[in-house]
C-alpha positions as CSV (number, residue, x, y, z in Angstrom):
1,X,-0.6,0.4,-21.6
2,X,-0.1,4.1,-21.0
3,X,2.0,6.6,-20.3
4,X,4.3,5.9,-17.1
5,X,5.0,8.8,-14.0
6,X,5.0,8.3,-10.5
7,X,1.3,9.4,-9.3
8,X,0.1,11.2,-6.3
9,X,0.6,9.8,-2.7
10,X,-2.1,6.8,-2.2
11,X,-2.1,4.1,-0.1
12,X,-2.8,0.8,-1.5
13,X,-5.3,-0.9,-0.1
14,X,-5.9,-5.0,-0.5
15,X,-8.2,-6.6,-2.7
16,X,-8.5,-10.5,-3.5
17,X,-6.4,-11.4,-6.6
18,X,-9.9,-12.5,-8.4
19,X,-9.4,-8.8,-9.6
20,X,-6.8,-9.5,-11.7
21,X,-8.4,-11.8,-14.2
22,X,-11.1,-10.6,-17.0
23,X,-13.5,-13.4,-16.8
24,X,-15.8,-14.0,-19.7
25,X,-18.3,-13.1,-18.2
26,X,-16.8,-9.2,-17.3
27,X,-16.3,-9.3,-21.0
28,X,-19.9,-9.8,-22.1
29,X,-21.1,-7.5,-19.5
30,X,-18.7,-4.8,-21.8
31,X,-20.4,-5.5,-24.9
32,X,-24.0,-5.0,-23.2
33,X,-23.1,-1.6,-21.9
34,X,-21.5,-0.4,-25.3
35,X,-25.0,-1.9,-26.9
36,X,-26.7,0.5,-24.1
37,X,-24.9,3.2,-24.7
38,X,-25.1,3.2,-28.2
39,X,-28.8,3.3,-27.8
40,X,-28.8,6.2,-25.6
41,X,-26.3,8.6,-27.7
42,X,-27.0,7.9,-31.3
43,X,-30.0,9.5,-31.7
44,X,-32.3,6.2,-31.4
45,X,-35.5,7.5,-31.0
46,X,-38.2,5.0,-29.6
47,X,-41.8,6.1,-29.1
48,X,-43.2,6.8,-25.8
49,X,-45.6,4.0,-26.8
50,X,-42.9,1.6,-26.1
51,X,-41.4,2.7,-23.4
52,X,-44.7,2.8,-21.2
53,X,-45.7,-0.7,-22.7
54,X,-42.0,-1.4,-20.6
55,X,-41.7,0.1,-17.2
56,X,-42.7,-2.4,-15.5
57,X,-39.9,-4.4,-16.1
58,X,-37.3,-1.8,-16.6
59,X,-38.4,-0.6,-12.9
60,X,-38.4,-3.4,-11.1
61,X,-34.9,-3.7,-9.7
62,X,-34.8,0.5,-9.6
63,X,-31.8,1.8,-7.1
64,X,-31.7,4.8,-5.4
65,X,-28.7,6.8,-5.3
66,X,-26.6,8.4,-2.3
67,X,-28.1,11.8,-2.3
68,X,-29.9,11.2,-5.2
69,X,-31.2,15.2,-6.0
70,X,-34.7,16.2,-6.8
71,X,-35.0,15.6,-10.7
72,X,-36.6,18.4,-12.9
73,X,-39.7,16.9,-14.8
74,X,-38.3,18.5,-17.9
75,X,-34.3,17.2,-18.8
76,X,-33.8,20.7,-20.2
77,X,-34.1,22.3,-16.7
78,X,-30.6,20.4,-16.1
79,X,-28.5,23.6,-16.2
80,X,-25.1,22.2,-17.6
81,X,-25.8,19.2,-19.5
82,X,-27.4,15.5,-18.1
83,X,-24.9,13.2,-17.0
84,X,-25.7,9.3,-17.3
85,X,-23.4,6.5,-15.9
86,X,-23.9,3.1,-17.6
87,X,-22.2,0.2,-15.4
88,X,-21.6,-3.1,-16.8
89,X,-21.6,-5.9,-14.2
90,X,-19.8,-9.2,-14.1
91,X,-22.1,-11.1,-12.7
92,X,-23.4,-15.0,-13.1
93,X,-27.5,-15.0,-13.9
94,X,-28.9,-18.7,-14.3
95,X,-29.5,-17.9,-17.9
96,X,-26.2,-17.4,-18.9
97,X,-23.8,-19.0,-16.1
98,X,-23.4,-21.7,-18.4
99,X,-21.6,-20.0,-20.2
100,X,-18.6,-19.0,-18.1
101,X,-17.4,-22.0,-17.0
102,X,-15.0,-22.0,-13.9
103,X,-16.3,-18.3,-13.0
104,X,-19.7,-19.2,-12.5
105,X,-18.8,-22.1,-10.4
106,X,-16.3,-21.2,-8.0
107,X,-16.3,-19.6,-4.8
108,X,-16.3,-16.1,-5.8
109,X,-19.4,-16.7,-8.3
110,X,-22.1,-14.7,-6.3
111,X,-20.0,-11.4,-6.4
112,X,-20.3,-8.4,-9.0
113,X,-17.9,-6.0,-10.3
114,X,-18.3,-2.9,-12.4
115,X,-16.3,-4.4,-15.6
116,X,-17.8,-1.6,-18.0
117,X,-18.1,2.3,-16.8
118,X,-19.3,5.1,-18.9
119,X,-20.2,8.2,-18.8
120,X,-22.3,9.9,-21.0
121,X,-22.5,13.7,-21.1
122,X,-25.4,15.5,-23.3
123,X,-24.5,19.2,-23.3
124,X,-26.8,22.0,-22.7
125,X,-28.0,23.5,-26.4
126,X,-26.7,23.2,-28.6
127,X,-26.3,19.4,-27.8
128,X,-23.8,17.4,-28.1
129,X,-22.7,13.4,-26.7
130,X,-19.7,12.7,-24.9
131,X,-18.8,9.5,-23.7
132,X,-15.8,8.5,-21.0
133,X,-14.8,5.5,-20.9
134,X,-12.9,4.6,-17.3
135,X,-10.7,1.5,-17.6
136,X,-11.6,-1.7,-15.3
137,X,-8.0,-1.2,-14.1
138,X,-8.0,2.1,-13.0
139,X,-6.8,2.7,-9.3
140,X,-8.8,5.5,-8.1
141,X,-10.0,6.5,-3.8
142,X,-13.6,4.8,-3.7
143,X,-15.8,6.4,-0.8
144,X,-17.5,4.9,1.9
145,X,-20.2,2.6,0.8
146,X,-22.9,0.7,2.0
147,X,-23.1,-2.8,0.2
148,X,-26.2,-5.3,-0.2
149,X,-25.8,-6.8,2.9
150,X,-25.6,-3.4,5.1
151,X,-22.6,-3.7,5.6
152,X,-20.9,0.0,5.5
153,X,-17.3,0.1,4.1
154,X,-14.6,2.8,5.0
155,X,-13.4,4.8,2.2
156,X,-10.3,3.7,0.6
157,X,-7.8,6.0,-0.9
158,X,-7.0,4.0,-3.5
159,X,-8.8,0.8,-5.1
160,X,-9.0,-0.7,-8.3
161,X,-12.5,1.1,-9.9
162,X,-13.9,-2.0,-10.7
163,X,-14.7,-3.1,-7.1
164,X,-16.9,-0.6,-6.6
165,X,-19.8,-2.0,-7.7
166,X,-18.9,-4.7,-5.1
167,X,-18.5,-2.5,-2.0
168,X,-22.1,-1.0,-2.6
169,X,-23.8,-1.5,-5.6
170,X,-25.2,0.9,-8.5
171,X,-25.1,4.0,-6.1
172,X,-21.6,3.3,-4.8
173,X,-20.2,3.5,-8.8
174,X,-21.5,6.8,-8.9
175,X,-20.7,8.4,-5.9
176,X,-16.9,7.1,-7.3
177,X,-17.2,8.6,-10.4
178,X,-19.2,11.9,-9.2
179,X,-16.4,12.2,-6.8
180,X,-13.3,11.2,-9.5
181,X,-15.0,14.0,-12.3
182,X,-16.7,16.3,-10.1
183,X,-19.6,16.4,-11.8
184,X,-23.2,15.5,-10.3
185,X,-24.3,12.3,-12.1
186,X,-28.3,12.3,-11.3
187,X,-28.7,9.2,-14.0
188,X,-27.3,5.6,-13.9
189,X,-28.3,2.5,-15.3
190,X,-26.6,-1.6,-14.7
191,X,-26.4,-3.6,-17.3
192,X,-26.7,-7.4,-17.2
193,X,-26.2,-10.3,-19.6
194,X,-27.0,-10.9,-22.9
195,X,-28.0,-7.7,-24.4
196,X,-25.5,-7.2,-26.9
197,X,-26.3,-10.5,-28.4
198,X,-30.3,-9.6,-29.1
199,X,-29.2,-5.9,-30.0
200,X,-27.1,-7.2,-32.8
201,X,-29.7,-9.7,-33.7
202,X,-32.4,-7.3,-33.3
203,X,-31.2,-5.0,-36.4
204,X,-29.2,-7.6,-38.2
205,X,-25.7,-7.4,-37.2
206,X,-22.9,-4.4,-36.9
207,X,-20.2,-4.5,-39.9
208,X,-17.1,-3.8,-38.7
209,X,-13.9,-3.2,-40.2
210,X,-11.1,-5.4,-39.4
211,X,-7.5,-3.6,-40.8
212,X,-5.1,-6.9,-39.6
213,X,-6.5,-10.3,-38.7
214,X,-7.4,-11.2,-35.0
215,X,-6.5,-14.4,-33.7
216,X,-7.5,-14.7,-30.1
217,X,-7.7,-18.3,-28.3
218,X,-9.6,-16.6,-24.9
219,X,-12.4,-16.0,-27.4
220,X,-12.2,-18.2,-30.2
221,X,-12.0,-15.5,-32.6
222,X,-9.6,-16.3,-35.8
223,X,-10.7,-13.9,-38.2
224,X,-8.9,-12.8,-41.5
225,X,-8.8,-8.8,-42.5
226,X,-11.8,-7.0,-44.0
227,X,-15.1,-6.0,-43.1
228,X,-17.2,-8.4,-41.0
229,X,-20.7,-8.6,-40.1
230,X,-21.0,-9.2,-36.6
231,X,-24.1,-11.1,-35.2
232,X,-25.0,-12.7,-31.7
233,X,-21.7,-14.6,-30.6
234,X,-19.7,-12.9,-33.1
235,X,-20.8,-9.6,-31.8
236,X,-20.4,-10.4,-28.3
237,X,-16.6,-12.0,-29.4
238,X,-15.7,-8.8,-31.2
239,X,-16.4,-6.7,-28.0
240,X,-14.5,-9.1,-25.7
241,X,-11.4,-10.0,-27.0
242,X,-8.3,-7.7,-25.8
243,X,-5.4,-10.4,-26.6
244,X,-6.5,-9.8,-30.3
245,X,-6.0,-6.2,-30.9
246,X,-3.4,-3.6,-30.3
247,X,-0.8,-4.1,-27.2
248,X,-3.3,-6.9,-25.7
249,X,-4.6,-4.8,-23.0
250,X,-7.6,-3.1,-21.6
251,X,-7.4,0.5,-23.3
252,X,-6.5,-1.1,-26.8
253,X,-9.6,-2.8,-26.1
254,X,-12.0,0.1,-25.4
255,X,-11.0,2.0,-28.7
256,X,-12.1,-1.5,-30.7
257,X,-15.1,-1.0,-29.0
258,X,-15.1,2.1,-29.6
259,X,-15.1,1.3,-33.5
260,X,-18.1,-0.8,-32.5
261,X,-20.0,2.3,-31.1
262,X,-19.7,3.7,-33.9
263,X,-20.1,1.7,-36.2
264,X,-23.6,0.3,-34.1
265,X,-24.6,4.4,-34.3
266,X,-24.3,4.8,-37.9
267,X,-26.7,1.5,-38.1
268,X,-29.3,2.9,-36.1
269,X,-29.8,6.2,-37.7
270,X,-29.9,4.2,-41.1
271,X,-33.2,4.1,-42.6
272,X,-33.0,0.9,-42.5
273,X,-33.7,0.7,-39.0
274,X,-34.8,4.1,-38.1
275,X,-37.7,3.6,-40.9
276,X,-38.5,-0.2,-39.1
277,X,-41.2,0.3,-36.1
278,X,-41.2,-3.1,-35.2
279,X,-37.1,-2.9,-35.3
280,X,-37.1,-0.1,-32.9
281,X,-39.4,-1.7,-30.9
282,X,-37.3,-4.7,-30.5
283,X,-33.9,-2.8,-29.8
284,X,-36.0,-0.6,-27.1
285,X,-37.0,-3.9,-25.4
286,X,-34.3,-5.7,-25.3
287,X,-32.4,-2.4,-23.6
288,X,-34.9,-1.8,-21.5
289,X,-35.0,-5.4,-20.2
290,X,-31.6,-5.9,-19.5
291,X,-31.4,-2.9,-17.6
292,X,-31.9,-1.8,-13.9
293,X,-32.1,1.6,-13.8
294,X,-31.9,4.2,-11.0
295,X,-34.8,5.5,-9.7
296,X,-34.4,8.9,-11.4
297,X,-34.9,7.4,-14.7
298,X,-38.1,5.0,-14.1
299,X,-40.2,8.1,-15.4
300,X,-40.5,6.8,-19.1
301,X,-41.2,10.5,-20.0
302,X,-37.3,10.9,-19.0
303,X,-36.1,8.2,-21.4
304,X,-38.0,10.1,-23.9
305,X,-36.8,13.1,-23.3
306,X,-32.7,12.0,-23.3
307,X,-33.7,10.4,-26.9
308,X,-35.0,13.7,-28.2
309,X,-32.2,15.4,-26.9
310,X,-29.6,13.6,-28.5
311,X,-31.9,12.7,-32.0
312,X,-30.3,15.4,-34.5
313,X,-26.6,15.7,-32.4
314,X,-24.3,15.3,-35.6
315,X,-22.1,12.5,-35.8
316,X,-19.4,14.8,-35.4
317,X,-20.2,16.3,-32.7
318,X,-20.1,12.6,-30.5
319,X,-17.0,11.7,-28.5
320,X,-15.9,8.4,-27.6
321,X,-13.2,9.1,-25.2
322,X,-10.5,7.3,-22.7
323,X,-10.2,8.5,-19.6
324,X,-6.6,9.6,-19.8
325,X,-4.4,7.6,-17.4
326,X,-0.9,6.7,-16.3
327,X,0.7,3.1,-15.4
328,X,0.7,3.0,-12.4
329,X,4.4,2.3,-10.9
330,X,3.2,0.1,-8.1
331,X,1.9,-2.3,-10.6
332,X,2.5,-2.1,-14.2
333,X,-0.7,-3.7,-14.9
334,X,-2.8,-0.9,-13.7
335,X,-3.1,2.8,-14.4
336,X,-3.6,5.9,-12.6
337,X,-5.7,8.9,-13.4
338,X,-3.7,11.7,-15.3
339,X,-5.9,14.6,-13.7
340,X,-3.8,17.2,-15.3
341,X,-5.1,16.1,-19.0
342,X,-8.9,15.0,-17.3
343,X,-9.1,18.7,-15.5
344,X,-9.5,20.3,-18.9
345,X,-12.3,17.8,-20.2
346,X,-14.3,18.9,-17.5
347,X,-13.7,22.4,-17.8
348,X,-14.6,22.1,-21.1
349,X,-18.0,20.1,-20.4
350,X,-18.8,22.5,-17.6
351,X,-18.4,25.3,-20.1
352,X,-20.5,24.0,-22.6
353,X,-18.2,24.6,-24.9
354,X,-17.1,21.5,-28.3
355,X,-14.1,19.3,-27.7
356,X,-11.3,19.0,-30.1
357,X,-9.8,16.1,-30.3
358,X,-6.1,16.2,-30.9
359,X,-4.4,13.0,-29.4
360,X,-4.0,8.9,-30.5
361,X,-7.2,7.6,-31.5
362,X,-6.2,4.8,-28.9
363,X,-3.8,4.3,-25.8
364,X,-3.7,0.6,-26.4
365,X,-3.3,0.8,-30.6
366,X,-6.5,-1.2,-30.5
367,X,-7.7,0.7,-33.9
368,X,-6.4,2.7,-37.1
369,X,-8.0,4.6,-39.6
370,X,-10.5,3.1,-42.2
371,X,-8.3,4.2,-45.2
372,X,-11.2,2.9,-47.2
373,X,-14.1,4.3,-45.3
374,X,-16.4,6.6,-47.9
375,X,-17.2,10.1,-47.1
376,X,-20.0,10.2,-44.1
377,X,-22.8,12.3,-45.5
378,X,-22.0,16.0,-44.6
379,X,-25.3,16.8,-42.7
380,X,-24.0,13.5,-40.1
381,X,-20.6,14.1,-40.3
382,X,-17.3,15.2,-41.4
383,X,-14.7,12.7,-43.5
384,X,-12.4,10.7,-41.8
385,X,-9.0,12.3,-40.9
386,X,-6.2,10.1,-43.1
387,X,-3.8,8.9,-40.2
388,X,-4.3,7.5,-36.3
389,X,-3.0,10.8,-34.8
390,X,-5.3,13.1,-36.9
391,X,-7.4,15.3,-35.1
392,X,-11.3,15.3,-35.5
393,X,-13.7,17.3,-37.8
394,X,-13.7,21.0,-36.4
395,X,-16.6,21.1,-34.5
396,X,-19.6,23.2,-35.5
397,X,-18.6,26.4,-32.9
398,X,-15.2,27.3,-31.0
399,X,-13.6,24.1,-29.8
400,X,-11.8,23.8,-26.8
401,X,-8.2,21.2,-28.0
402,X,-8.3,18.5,-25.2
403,X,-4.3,17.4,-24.5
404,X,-2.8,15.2,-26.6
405,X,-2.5,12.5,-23.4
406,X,-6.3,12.4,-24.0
407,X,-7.4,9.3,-26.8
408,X,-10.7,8.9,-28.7
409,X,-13.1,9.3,-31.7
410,X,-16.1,10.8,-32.9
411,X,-18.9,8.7,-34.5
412,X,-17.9,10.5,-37.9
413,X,-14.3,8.2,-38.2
414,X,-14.2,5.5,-39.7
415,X,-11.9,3.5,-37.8
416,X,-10.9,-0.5,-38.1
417,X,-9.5,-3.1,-35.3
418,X,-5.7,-3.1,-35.7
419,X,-5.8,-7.0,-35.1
420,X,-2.6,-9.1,-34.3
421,X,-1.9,-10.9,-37.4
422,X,0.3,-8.8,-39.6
């Protein structure tokens, strides 16, 4: 897990134990938002050809957001940076509920939680990507929200994030997060089923770089050490199994995922996909149809203008990051926000200014250094640092040294899943 203190004064407020399992289904619906998000930060530009030859789909199921503000037609009006939230659902969709078994079947198979929360930050110029990811297990206050049916909820002081989603939908995520970070999130897309299959199809597979075997039973995976191309199920396997890697828990998990990102970022930029139109138009369309989007991003000219403004941001200069956290000592299977460590990420974002990274690259030992990885070319990025503690490439301008509590990796390392056979 993490760290251990006693947190701030909350009261803990009920939820059904359904909570406390990570159904397959919450685990595909991570590997579809890191797919997503991938898309969006590594500079995957798709013509505006495309995207129109889309909307229709992509806006169908648009949601409006609670006190969603006027957006500027022009993304670089956006004093401060554009913040994006990309929510991953567990959910059970006649195409895939077949798939899921017991969770698709039982009496809890029509609800949705938010499995899969990130939040991208694109700096004001020069540009650069950051991207938080907020456990599924973190107990955090959740506002009053108004859900599907109408029904309005109090606000709770302190629920597990991943309900939110539940209590009201796309908006209700937000207004969490906007509230937890302080920062206005005008942006937010949901993510549904399948996507990270067709994504790795759609350019051929990820390889990834497995340092220790991973044997997991939940996910069939038994896989020796070495570099692995990942494709379809595989992929979608990869990005689900936590048992595998690290300690066997959530944040291990997001850093092997975060290898993923990575890994999926370098791909795209390739020339072997960037140089591909019919490629690109594939990996635009099977984004953009897995995705309902709020209605501040239905203006294709938007989605353009996020892809332009992260096209030449150096692979150095884009942060995978978890949300720093403490167990949590009313249960040790949850964690609690360390708002010491996250204050000073967000006074560095709000100051524009580059992050250094100087802590683990993962709370849960999910990953460890590539100590094979070949230099990244020096226009992308910087080499990789030569031990799992080492801080990133100095950015290109004065960085600001996030605390050591705070884990992650840039898109320049090279990083490999510290599996669980030895």
């Amino acid at each position: 897990m993490s760290k251990s203190t006693t947190p701030r004064g909350q009261r803990t407020v009920a939820r059904h134990g359904r909570l406390r399992t990570l159904s397959p289904a919450s685990q595909i619906m991570r590997a579809v938002a890191v797919g997503l998000a991938v898309l969006l930060v590594s500079g995957f530009g798709v013509g505006a050809y495309a995207l129109y030859d889309l909307s229709s789909s992509f806006t169908a199921d648009a949601v409006e957001l609670k006190g969603q503000p006027a957006v500027p037609p022009d993304i670089g009006e956006l004093k401060g940076g554009v913040n994006l939230l990309l929510v991953g659902t567990d959910e059970c969709e006649p195409d895939f509920a077949s798939l899921f078994g017991d969770r698709c079947t039982g009496a809890d198979s029509g609800d949705s939680l938010n499995d899969v929360n990130m939040l991208v930050h694109i700096s004001d110029e020069p540009r650069r990507v950051t991207v938080i990811s907020f456990p599924r297990d973190l107990m955090v206050p959740i506002p009053s929200c108004t859900d599907k049916d109408g029904t309005q909820h109090s606000a709770m002081s302190k629920q597990q994030i991943n309900s939110a989603f539940y209590y009201g939908g796309l908006s209700c995520v937000v207004d969490t997060i906007s509230k937890l970070s302080g920062l206005e999130i005008p942006f937010a897309a949901k993510v549904s089923f399948g996507g990270v299959i067709n994504i790795t199809d759609a350019i051929g597979g990820v390889d990834v770089c497995i340092a220790n075997g991973i044997k997991d039973p939940y996910t069939g995976i038994d896989w020796p050490a070495g570099t692995r191309t990942v494709v379809g199920l595989d992929a979608l396997q990869f990005l689900r199994t936590r048992h595998g890697v690290g300690d066997g828990g959530d944040l291990g998990r997001i850093s092997n995922q975060q290898q993923y990102m990575s890994r999926l970022a370098n791909k795209l930029k390739s020339q072997e996909v960037l140089s591909n139109p019919a490629t690109l138009y594939k990996l635009a369309s099977t984004a953009l149809r897995n995705v309902d989007p709020s209605t501040s991003l239905t203006n294709p000219l938007t989605l353009v203008q996020i892809a332009s403004a992260v096209k030449d941001v150096p692979f150095n200069e884009i942060v995978f990051i978890q949300y720093p956290t403490f167990t949590d000592s009313a249960d040790p299977n949850r964690v609690v926000p360390d708002y010491d460590a996250a204050d000073t990420l967000w006074a560095a974002l709000a100051a524009n200014q580059p992050l250094q990274l100087s802590g683990n690259l993962s709370d849960g030992d999910g990953v460890v250094v590539d100590e094979n990885a070949q230099p990244a070319p020096t226009d992308t990025a910087s080499p990789a640092p030569t031990d799992s503690a080492a801080p990133t490439p100095e950015p290109s301008a004065s960085a600001i040294t996030l605390p050591s509590e705070i884990a992650g990796q840039t898109a320049a390392q090279a990083t490999c899943s510290n599996g669980n056979v030895r």
